[in-house]
N, CA, C and O atoms as a CHARMM CRD file, in Angstrom:
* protein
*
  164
    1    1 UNK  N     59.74600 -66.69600 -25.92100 PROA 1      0.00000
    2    1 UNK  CA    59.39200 -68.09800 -26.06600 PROA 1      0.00000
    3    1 UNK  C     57.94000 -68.25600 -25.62400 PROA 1      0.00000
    4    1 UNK  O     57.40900 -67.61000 -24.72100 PROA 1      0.00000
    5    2 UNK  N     57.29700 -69.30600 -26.46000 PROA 2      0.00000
    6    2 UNK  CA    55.66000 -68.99400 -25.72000 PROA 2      0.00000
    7    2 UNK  C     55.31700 -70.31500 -25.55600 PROA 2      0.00000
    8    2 UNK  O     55.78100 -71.31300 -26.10900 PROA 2      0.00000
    9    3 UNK  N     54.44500 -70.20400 -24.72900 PROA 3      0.00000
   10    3 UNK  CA    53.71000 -71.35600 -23.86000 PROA 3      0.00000
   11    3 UNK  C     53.75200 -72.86800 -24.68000 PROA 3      0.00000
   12    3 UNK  O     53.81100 -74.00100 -24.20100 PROA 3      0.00000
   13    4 UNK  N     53.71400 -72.56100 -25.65600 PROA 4      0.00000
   14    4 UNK  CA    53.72100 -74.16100 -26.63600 PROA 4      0.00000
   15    4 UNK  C     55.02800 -74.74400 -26.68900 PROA 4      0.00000
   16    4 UNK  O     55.22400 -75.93700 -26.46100 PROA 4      0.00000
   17    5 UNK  N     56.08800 -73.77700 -27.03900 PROA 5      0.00000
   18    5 UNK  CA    57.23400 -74.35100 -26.77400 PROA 5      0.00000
   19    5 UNK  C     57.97200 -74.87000 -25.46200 PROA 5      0.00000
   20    5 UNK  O     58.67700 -75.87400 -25.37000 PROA 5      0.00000
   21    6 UNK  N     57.63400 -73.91800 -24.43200 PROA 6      0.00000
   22    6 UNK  CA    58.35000 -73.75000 -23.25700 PROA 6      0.00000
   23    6 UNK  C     57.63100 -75.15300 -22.99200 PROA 6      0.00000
   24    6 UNK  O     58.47300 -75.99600 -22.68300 PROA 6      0.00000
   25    7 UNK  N     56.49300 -75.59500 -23.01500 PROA 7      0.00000
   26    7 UNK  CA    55.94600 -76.69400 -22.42000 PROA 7      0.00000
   27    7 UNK  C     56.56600 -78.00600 -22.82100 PROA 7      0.00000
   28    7 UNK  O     56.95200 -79.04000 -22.27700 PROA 7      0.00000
   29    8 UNK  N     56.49600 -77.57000 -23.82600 PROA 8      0.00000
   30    8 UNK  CA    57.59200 -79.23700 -25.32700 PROA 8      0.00000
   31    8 UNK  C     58.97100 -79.19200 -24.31400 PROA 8      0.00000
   32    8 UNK  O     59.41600 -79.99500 -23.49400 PROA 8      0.00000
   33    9 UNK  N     59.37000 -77.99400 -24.73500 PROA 9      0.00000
   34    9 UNK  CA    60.68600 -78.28400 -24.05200 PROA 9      0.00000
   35    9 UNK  C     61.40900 -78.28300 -22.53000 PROA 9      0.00000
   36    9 UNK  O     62.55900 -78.68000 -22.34500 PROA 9      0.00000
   37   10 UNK  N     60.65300 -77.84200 -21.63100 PROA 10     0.00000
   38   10 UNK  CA    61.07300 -77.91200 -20.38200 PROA 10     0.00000
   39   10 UNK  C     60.76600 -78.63600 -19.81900 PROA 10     0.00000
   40   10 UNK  O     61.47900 -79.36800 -19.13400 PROA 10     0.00000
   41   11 UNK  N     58.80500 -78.68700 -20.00000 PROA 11     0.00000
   42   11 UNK  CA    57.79400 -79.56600 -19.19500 PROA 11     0.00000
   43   11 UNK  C     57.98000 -80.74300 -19.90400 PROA 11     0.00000
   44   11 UNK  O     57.10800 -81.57000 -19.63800 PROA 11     0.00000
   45   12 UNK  N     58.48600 -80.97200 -20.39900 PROA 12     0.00000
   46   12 UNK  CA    58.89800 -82.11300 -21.32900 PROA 12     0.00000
   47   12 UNK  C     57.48300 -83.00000 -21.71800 PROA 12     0.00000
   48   12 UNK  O     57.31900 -84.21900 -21.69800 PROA 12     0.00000
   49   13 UNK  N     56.55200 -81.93300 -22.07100 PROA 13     0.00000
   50   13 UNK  CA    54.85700 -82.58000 -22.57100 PROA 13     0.00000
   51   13 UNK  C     55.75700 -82.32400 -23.70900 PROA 13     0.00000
   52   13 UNK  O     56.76600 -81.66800 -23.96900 PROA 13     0.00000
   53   14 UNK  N     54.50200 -83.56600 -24.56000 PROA 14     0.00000
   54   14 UNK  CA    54.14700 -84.21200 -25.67300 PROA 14     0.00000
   55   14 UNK  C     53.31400 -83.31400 -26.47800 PROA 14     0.00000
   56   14 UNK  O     52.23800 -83.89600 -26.61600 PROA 14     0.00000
   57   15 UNK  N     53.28200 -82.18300 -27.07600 PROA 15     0.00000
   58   15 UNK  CA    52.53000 -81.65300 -27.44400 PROA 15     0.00000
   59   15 UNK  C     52.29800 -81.58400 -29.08900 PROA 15     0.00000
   60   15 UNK  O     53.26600 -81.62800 -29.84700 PROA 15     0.00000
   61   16 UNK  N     51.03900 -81.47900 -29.53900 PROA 16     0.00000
   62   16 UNK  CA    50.72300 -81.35100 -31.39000 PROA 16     0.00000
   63   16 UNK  C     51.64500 -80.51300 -31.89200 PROA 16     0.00000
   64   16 UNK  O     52.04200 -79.72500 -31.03400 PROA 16     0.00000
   65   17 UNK  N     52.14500 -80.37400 -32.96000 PROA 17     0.00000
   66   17 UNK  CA    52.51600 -79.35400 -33.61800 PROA 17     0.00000
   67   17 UNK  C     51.79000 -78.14000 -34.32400 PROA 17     0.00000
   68   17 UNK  O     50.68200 -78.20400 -34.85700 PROA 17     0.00000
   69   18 UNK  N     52.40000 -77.29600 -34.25900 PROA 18     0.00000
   70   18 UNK  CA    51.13500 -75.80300 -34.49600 PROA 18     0.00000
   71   18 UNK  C     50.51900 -76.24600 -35.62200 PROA 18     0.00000
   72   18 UNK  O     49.30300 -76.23300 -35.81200 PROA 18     0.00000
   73   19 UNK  N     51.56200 -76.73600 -36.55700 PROA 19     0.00000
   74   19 UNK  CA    52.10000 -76.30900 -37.99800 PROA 19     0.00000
   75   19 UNK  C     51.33600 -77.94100 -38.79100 PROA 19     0.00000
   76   19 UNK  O     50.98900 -77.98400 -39.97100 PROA 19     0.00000
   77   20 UNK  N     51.26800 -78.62000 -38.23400 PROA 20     0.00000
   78   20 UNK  CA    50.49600 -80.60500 -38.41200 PROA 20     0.00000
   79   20 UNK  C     49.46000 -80.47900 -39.26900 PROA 20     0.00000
   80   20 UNK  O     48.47200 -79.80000 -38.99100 PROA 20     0.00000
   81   21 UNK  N     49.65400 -81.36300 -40.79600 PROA 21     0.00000
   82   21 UNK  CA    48.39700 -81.35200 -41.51600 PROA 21     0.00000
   83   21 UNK  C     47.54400 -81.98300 -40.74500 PROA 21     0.00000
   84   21 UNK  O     46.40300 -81.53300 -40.84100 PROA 21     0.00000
   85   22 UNK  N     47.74900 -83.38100 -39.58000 PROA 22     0.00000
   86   22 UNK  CA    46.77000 -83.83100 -39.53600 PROA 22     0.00000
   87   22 UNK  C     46.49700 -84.10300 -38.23600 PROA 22     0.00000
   88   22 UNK  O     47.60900 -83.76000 -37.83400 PROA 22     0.00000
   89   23 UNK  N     45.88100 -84.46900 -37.15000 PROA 23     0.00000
   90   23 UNK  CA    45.95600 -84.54900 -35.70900 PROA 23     0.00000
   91   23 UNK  C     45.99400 -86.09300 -35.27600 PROA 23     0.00000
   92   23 UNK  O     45.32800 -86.94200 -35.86800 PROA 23     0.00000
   93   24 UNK  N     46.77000 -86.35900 -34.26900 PROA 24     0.00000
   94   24 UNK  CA    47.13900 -87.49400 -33.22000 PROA 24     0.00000
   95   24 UNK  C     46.01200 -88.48300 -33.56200 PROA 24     0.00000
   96   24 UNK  O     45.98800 -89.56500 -34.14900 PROA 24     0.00000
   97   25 UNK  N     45.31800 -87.89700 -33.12100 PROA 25     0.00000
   98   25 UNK  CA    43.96400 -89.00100 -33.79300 PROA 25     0.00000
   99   25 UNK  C     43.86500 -89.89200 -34.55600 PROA 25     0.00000
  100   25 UNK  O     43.94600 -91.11300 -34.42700 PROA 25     0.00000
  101   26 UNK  N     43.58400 -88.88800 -35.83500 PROA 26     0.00000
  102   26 UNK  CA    43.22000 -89.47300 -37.26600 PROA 26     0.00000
  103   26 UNK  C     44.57100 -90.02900 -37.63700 PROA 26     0.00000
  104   26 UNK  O     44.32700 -90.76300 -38.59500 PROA 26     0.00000
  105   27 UNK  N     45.85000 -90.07300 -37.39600 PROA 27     0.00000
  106   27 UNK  CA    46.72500 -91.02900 -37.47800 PROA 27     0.00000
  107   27 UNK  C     46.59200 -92.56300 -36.99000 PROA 27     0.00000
  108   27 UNK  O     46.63300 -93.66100 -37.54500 PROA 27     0.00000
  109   28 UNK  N     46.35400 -91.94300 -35.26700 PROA 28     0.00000
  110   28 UNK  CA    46.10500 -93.60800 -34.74000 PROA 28     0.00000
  111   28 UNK  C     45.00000 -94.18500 -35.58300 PROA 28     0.00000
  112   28 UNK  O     45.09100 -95.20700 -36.26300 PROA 28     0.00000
  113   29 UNK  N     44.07800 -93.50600 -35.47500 PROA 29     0.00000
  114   29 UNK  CA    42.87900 -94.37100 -36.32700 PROA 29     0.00000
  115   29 UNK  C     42.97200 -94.99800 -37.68000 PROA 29     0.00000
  116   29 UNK  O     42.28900 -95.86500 -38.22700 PROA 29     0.00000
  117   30 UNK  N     43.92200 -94.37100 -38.02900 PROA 30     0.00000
  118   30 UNK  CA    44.38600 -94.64700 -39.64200 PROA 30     0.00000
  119   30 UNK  C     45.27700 -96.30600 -39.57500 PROA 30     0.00000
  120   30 UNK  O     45.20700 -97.41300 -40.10800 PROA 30     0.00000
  121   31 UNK  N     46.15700 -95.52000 -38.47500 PROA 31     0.00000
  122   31 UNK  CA    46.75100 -96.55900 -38.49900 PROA 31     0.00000
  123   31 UNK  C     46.50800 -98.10200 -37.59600 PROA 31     0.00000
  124   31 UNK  O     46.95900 -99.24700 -37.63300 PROA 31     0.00000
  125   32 UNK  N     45.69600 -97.46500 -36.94700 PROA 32     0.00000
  126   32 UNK  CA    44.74200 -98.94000 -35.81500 PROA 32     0.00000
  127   32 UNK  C     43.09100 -98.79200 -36.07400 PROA 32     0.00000
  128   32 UNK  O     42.34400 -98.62100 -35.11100 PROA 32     0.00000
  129   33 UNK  N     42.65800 -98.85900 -37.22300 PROA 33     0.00000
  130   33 UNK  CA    41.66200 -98.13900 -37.17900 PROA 33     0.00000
  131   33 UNK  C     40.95300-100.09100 -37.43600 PROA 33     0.00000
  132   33 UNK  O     41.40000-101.16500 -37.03400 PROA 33     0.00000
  133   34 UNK  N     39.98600 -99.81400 -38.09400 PROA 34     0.00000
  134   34 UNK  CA    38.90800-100.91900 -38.38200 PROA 34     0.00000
  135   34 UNK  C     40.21400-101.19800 -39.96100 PROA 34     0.00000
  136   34 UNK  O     40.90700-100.44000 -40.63900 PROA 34     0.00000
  137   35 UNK  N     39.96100-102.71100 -39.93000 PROA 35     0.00000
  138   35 UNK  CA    40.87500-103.31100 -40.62300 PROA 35     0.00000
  139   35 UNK  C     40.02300-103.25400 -42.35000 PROA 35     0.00000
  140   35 UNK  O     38.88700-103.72300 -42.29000 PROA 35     0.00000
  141   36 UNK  N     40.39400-102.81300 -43.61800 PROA 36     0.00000
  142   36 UNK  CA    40.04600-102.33900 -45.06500 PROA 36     0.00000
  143   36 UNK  C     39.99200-103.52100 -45.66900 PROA 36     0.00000
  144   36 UNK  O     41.11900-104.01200 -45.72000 PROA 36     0.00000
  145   37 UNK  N     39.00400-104.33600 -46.25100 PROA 37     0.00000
  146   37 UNK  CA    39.35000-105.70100 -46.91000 PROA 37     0.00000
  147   37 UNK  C     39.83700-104.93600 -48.60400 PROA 37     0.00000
  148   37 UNK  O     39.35300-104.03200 -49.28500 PROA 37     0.00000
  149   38 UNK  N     40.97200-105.82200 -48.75700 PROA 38     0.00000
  150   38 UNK  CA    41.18800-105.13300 -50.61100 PROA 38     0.00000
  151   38 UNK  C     39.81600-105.62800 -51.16000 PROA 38     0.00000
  152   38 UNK  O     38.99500-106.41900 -50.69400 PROA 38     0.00000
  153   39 UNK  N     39.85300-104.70600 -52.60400 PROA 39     0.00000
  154   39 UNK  CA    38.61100-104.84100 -53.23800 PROA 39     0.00000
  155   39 UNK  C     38.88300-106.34600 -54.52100 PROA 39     0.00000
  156   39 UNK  O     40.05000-106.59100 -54.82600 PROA 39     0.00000
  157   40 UNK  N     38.37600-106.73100 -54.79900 PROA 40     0.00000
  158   40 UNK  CA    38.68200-108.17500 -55.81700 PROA 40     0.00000
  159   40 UNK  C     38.45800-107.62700 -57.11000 PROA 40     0.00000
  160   40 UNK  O     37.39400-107.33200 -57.65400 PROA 40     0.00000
  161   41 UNK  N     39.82100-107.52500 -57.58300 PROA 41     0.00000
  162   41 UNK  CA    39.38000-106.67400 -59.02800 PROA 41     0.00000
  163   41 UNK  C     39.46200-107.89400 -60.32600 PROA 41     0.00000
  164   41 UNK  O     39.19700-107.58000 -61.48700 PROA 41     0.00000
């Protein structure tokens, strides 16, 4: 078992996934980011 898991699962941290297209971040930001006005088509 190696350090990434043992930590998720014992230490009960919150940790990224190895395997994640995209990081913690660029989610929040995506999703709380600066507000997109629609375009007026």
């Amino acid at each position: 078992m190696g350090d990434w898991w043992y930590s998720q699962e014992y230490l009960v941290e919150f940790v990224e996934a190895e395997t994640q297209a995209f990081r913690r971040e660029d989610i929040e930001r995506a999703l709380h980011g600066e507000e997109v006005l629609a375009w007026a088509l």
